[in-house]
N, C-alpha and C positions, 0 to 999 in steps of 0.2 A: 042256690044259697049254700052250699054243701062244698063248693068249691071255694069260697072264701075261707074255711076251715082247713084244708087240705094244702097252700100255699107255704111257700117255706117262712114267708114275713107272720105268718099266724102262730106258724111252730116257733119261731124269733120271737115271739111276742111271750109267747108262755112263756116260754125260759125264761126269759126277762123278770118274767112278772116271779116266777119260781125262784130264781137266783135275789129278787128279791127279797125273798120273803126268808129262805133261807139264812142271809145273810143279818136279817134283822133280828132272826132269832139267836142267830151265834155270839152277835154282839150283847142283846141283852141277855144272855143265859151266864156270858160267862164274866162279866162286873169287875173286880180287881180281882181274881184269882191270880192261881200260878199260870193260868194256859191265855192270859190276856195280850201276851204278843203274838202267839198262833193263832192268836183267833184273829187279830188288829191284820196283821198279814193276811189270813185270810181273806177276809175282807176287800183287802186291799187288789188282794188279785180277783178278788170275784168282780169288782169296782173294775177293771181294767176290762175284764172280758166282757162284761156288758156293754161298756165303752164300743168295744171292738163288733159289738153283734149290731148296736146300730148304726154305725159303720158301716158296716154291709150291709146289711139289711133294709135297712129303712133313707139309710143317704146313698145306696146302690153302689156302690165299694168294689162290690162283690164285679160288677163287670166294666169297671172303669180301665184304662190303662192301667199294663202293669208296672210303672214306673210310679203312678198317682196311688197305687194299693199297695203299693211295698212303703213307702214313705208313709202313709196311715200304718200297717201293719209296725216299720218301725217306729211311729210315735207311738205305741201302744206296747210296747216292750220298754223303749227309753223309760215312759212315766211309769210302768211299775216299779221298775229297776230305782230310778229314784224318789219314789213314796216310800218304796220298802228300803231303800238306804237310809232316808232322812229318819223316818222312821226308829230304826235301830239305835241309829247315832242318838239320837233325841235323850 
């Protein structure tokens, strides 16, 4: 049992679950202030690297070709690049 815990998909999983909860907080702590587009960015890339950890992780990414992992990796840069463009522009 002890090995199901030890697994990299478990240690993926916390963060996941962490990155969530972080991120919930950030949004609702910080409401219409002045820091409400560092925080929406934030967000926004924390939104992407979860993206990116079940990707590997859980859709196995992580040892797929590395033509089929860079093409993930760059959808995963393209969509932050343009959340956090559209974003600004907005």
């Amino acid at each position: 049992m002890s090995a199901v815990f030890l697994t990299r998909a478990s240690a993926a999983w916390l963060l996941l679950a962490a990155l969530t909860l972080s991120s919930w907080v950030l949004g609702t702590s910080q409401g219409s202030g002045d820091g409400h587009a560092v925080a929406s960015l934030t967000i926004i890339c924390v939104a992407a690297f979860k993206i990116r950890l079940v990707g590997l992780y859980f859709m196995e990414l992580r040892d797929a070709p590395g033509v089929l992992r860079w093409i993930f990796e760059g959808y995963c840069v393209v969509l932050t690049t343009l959340l956090g463009v559209m974003y600004l522009v907005h």
